[in-house]
TINUBA-874142 format. One record per residue (C-alpha): residue in three letters; x negated, y negated, z negated. Coordinates in Angstrom, 1 decimal, m for minus. Example, Ala and Ser with C-alpha at 12.3 -4.5 7.8 and 13.67 -1.06 7.14 Angstrom:
2
code,xx,yy,zz
ALA,m12.3,4.5,m7.8
SER,m13.7,1.1,m7.1
***
This chain:
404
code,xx,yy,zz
UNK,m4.3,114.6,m145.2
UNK,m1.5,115.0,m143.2
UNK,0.1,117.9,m141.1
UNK,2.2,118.4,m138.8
UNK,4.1,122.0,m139.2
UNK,2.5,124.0,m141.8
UNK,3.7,127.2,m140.0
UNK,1.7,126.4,m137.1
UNK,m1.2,126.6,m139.9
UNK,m0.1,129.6,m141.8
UNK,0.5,131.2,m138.3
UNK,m3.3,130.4,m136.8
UNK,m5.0,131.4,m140.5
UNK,m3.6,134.8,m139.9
UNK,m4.2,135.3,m136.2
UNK,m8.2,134.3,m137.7
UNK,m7.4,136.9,m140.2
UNK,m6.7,139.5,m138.0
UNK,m8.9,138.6,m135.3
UNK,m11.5,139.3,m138.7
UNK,m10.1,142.6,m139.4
UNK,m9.9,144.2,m136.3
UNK,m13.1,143.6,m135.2
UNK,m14.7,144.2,m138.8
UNK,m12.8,147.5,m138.7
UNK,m14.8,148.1,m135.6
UNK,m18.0,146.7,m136.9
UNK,m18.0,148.5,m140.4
UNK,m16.8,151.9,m138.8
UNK,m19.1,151.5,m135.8
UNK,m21.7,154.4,m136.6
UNK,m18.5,156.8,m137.3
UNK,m17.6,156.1,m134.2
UNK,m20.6,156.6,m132.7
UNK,m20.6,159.8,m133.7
UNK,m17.1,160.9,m133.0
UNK,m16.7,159.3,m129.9
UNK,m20.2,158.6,m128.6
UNK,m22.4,161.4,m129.9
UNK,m24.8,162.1,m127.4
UNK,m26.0,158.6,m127.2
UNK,m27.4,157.8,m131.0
UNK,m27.7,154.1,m131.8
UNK,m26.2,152.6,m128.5
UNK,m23.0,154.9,m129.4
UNK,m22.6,152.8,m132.8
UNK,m22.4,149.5,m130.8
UNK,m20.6,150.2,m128.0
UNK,m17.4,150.0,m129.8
UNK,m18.5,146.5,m130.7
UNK,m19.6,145.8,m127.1
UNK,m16.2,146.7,m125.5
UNK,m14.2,144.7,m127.9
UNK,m15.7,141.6,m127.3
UNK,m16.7,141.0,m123.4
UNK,m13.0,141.7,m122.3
UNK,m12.4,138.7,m124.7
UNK,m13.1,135.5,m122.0
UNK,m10.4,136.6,m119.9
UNK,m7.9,136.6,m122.6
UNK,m9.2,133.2,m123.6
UNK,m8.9,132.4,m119.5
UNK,m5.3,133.9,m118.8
UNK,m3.5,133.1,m122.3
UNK,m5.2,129.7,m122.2
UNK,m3.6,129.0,m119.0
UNK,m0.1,130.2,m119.8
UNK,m0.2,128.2,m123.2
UNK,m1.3,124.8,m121.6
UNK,1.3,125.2,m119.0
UNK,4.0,126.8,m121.1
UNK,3.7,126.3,m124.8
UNK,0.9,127.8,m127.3
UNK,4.0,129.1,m129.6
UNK,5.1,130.9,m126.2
UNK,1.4,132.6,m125.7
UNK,0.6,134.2,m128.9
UNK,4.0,135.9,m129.2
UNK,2.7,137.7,m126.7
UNK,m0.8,138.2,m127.7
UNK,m0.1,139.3,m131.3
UNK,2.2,141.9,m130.1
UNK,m0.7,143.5,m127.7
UNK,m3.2,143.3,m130.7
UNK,m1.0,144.9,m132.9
UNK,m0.5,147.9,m131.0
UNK,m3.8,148.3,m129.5
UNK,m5.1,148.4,m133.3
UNK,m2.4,150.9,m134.4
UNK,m3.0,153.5,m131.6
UNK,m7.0,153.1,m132.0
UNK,m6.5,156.1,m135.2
UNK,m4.3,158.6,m133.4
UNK,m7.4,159.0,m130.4
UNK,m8.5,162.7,m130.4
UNK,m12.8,162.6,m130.9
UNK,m15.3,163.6,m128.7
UNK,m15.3,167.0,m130.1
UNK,m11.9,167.4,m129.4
UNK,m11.4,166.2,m125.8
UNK,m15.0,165.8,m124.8
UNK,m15.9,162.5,m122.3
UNK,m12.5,161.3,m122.1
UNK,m12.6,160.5,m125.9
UNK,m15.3,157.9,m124.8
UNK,m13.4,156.2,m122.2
UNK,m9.9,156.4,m124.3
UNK,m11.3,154.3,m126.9
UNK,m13.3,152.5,m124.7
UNK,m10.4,151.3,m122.4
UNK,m8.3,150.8,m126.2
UNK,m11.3,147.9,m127.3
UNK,m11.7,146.6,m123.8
UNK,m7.7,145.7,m123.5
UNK,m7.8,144.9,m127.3
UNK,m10.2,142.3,m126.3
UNK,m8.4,141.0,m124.0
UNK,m5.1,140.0,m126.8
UNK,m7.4,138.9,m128.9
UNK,m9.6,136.7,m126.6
UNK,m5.9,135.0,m125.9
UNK,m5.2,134.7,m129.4
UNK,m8.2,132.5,m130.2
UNK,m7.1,130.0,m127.7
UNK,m3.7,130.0,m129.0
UNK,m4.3,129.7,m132.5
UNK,m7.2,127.2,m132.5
UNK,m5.3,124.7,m130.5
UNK,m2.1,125.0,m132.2
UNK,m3.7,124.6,m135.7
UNK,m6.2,121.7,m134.4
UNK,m3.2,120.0,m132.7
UNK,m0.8,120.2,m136.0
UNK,m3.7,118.1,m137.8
UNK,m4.0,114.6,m138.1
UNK,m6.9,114.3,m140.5
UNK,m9.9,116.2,m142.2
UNK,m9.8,118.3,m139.0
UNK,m13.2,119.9,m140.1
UNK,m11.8,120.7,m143.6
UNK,m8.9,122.6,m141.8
UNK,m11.6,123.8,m138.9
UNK,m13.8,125.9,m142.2
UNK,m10.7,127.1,m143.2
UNK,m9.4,128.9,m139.8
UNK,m12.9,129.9,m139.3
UNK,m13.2,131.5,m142.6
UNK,m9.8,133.6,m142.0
UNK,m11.8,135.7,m139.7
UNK,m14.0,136.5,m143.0
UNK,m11.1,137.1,m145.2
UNK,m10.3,139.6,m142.5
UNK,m13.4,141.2,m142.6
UNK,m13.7,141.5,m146.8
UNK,m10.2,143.2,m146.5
UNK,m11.3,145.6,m144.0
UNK,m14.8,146.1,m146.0
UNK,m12.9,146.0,m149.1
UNK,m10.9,149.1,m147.9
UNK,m13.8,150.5,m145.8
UNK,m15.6,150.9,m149.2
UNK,m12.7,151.8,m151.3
UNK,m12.0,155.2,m149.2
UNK,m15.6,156.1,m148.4
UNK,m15.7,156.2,m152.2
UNK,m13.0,158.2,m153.4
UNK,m12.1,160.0,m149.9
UNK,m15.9,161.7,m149.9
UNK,m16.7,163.4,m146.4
UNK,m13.4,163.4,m145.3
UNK,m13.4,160.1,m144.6
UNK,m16.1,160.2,m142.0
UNK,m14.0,162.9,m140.5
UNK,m10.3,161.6,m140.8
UNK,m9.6,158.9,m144.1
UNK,m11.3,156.0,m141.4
UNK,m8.3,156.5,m139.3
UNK,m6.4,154.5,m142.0
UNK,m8.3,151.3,m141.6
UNK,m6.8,150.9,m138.3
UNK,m3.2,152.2,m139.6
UNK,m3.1,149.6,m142.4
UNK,m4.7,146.6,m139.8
UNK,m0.6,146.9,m138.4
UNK,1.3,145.1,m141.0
UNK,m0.9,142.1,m141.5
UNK,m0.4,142.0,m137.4
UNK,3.9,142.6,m138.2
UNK,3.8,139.7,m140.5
UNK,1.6,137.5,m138.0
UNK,4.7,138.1,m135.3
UNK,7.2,137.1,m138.2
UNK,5.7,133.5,m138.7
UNK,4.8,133.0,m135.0
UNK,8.7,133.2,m134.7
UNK,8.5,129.8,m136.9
UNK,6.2,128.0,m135.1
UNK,7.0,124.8,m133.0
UNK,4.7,123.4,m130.3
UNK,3.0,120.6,m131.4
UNK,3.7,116.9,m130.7
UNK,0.0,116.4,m129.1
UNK,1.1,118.6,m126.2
UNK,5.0,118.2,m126.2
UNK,4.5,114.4,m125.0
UNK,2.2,115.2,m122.0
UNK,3.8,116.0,m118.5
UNK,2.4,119.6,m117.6
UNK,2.5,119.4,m114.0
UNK,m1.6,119.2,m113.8
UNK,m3.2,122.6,m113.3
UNK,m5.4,123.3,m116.2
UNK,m8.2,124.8,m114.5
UNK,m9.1,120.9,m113.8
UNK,m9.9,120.1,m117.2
UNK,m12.8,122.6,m117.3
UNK,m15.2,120.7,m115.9
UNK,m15.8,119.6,m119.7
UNK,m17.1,123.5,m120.4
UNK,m20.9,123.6,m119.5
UNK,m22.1,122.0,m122.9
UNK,m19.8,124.2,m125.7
UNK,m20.4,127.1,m123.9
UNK,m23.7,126.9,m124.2
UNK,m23.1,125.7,m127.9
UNK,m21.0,129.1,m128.5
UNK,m23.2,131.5,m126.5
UNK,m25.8,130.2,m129.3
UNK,m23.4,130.3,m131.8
UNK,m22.6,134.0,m131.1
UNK,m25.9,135.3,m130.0
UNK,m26.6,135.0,m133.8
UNK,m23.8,135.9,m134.9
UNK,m24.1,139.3,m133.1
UNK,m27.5,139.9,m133.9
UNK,m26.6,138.6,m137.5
UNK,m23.5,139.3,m139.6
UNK,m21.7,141.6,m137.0
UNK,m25.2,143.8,m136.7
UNK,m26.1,143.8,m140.4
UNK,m23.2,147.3,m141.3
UNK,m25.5,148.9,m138.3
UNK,m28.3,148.7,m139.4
UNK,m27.9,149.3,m143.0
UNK,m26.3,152.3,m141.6
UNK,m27.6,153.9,m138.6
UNK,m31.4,151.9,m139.1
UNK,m31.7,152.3,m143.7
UNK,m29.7,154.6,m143.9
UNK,m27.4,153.8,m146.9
UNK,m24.7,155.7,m148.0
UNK,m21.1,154.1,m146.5
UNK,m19.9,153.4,m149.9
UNK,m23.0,151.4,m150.9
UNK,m23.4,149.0,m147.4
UNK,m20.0,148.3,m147.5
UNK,m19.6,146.6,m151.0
UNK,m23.2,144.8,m149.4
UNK,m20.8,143.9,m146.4
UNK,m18.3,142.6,m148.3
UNK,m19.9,140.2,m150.6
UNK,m21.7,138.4,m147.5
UNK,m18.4,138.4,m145.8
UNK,m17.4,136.9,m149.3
UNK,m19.7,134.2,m149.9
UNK,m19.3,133.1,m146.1
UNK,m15.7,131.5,m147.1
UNK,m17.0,128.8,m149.3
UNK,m19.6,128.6,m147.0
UNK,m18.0,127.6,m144.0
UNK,m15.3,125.7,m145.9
UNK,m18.8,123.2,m147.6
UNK,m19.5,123.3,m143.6
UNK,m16.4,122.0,m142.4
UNK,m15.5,119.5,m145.0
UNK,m19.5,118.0,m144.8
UNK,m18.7,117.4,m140.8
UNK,m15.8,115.5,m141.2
UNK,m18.1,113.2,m142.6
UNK,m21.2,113.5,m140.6
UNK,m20.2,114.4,m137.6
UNK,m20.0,117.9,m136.0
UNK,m23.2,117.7,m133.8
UNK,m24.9,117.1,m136.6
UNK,m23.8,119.6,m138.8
UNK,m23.9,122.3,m136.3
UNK,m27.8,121.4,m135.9
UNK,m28.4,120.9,m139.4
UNK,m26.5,124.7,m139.8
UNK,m28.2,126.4,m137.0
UNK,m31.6,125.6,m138.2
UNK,m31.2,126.4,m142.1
UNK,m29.1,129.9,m140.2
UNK,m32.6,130.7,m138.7
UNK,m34.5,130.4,m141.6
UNK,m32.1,132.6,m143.6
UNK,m31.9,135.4,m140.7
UNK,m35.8,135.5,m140.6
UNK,m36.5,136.0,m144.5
UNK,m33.5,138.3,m144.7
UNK,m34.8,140.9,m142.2
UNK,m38.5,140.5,m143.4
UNK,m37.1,141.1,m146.6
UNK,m34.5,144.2,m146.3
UNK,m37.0,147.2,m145.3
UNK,m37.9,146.6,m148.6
UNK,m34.4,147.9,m149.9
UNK,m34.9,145.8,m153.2
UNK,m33.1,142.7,m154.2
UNK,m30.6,143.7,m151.1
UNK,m27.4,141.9,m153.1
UNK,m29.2,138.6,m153.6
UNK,m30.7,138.8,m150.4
UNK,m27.1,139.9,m148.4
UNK,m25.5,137.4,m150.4
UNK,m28.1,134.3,m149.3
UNK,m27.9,135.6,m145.5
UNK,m24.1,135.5,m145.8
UNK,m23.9,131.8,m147.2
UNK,m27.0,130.5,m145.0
UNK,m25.7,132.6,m141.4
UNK,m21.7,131.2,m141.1
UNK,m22.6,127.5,m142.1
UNK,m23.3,126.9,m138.0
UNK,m20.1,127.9,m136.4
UNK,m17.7,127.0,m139.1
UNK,m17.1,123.6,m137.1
UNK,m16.4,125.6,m133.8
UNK,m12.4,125.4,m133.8
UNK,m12.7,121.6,m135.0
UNK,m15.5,121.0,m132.3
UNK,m13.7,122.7,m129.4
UNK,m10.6,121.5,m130.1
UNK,m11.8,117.7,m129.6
UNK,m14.1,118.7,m126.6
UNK,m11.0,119.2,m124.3
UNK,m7.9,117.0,m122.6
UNK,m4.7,118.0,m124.1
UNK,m3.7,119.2,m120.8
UNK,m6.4,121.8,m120.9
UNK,m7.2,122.6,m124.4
UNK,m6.0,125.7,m124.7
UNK,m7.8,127.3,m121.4
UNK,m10.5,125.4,m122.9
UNK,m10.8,126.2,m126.2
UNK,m10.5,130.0,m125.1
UNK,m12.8,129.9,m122.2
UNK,m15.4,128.5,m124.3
UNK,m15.2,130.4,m127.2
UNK,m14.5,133.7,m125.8
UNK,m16.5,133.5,m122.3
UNK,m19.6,132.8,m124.3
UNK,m19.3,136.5,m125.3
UNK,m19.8,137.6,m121.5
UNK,m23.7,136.9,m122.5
UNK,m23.5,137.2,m126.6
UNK,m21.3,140.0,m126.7
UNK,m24.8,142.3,m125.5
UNK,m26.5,140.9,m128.3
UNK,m26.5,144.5,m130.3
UNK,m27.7,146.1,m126.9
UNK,m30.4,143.5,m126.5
UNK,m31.6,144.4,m130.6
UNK,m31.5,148.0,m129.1
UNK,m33.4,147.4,m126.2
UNK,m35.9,145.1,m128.3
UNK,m36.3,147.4,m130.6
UNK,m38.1,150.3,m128.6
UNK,m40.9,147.6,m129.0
UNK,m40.5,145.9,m132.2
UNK,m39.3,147.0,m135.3
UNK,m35.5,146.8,m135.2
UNK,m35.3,144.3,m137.9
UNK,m38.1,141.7,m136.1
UNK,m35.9,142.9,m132.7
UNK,m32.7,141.3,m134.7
UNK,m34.3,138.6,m136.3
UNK,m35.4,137.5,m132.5
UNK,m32.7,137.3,m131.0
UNK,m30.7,135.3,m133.6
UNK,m33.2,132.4,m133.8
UNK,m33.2,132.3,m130.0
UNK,m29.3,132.0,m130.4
UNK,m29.5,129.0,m132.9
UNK,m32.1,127.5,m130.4
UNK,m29.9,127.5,m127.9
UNK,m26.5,126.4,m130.1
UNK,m29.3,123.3,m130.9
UNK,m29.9,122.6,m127.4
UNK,m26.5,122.8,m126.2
UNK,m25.1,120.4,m129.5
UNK,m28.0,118.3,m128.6
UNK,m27.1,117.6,m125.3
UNK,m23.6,116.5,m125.5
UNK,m21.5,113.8,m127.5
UNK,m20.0,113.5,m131.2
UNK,m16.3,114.5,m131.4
UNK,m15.4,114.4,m135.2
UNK,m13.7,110.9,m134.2
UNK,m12.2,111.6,m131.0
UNK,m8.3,111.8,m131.1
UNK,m6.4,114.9,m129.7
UNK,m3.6,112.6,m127.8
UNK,m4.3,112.4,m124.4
***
């Protein structure tokens, strides 16, 4: 196993961290701030927060792709990890609803959109930069960035449950404010090692004077593999603090410890995943993944109105769901020129959320028909139906090298 610049390495796993724990902070707080800064609206005000934050994130993916193929990847996320971390910082200083009526809803609104945005660039930074600085067990090293975005979420469910414990009411009404205040030093250290960083070999050899927008005509087939991908994953994972909140009704300090341990299990998970590609290929794993996913997403929400056995059950649906998509930075990363990885790797990945990122609106929307655990059970099989279609139809990568 051999690498390149472990910086580059330490530098990506935290951008995945933080990419984890601002949008967990934004998951696991998402019916407080329904109902500070969306009251009038119920259940769509507890995942708009979510919504915002992750269909602004394809044009990062698009803009910051563009400048790091043409300029450097180092050079891009210096620039993305500085918008992220103030975008997360100023998120618990907004004044509520209560307090400044509408324009609370479009402050934080307009704060997730452009946090988005950083973020959306960030992916396409850090997944090239990491995949590039590899030279071998590539899918090892692709469960591991993958599973940074989980570590982020257990810290930010860690503290989410922590404070709704000892903090009582007051949390719901201020003491959530700090999860955002602590998510900026994690993001001050992230700018610290991204000063350490060196550009990879893979693109420092290549002439750049071929527009990058060219080397898209690869993106048809892993988009469609990511929309699937993240259609269950948003109607999955990033839905399950919602409804055990706004839909069961458990008490913040009990869901969140649930969040966390299937957040928790998901790292060996998707570290199994990664390592079991680089040996059978990621096409195959994804498939293999996607369908065993299904199967664990459909007994988990048959299972949970129940409210018994919710540990073992939360803890199963967290292992099954994030076996799919840990091969995603791996598989991306070998699906694109060198010359276009970056815009590649982040139009991919983050434009697929321009149709998965209404996933919890389309659970809403199903569920004034179906029960709202059938509604989310739907719509994550038909997102690992169409991440087995899209896998399906295009070629093995786990042997392709990144020069070129």
């Amino acid at each position: 196993m051999k690498v390149e610049n472990w910086s580059n390495v330490i530098g990506g796993y935290i951008s995945w961290v933080m990419d984890g724990y601002d949008l967990g902070a934004v998951v696991i707080t998402s019916t407080i701030l329904g109902e500070l800064f969306y009251p009038t609206i119920k259940f769509l005000g507890a995942v708009l927060p979510i919504v915002f934050t992750i269909i602004s994130r394809p044009l990062g993916g698009f803009v910051f792709g563009y400048i790091g193929d043409k300029f450097g990847r180092r050079s891009s996320l210096l620039i993305t990890v500085l918008g992220y971390s103030l975008s997360i910082g100023l998120t618990a200083i907004l004044p509520t609803y209560a307090q400044i009526g509408i324009l609370a809803s479009i402050l934080l609104s307009l704060l997730r959109l452009i946090q988005g945005i950083f973020i959306g660039g960030d992916v396409a930074g850090s997944f090239t930069i990491v995949m590039e600085s590899i030279n071998s067990y590539r899918g090892v090293f692709s469960g591991l960035m993958q599973s940074g975005v989980l570590v982020g979420f257990v810290g930010v469910d860690t503290l989410f449950t922590y404070l709704a414990s000892v903090t009582g009411r007051e949390f719901i009404t201020f003491y959530w404010k700090l999860i955002f205040i602590i998510g900026v030093i994690p993001a001050i250290l992230a700018v610290l090692i991204r000063f350490k960083m060196v550009e990879p070999s893979v693109w420092s050899k290549i002439k750049h004077n071929v527009n990058p927008i060219k080397g898209l005509r690869e993106l048809p087939q892993p988009f469609i593999v990511m929309v699937g991908f993240w259609l269950a994953i948003y109607a999955g994972p990033q839905l399950v603090p919602t409804i055990f909140g706004q839909i069961m009704r458990l008490s913040p300090s009990y869901f969140g410890l649930l969040v966390t341990y299937m957040n928790l299990i998901g790292i060996p998970s998707m570290l199994i995943s990664g390592l079991i590609s680089d040996y059978i290929g990621r096409r195959k794993m994804g498939i293999i993944g996607s369908i065993i996913a299904a199967i664990g997403a459909f007994l988990f929400y048959a299972l949970i109105p129940e409210k018994t056995n919710l540990l073992y059950l939360t803890l199963l649906f967290g292992f099954l769901v994030n076996l799919p998509s840990a091969i995603s930075p791996a598989f991306l990363t070998e699906r694109f020129k060198t010359f276009a990885r970056a815009i590649g790797v982040g139009t991919a990945y983050n434009g697929a959320y321009l149709i998965a990122g209404w996933a919890p609106i389309l659970v809403s929307i199903l569920s004034s028909h179906l029960d709202p655990f059938y509604a989310a059970a739907t719509v994550f099989i038909v997102g690992s139906v169409i991440a087995i279609v899209g896998l399906a139809i295009g070629p093995e990568t786990y042997k392709q090298s990144l020069e070129g």
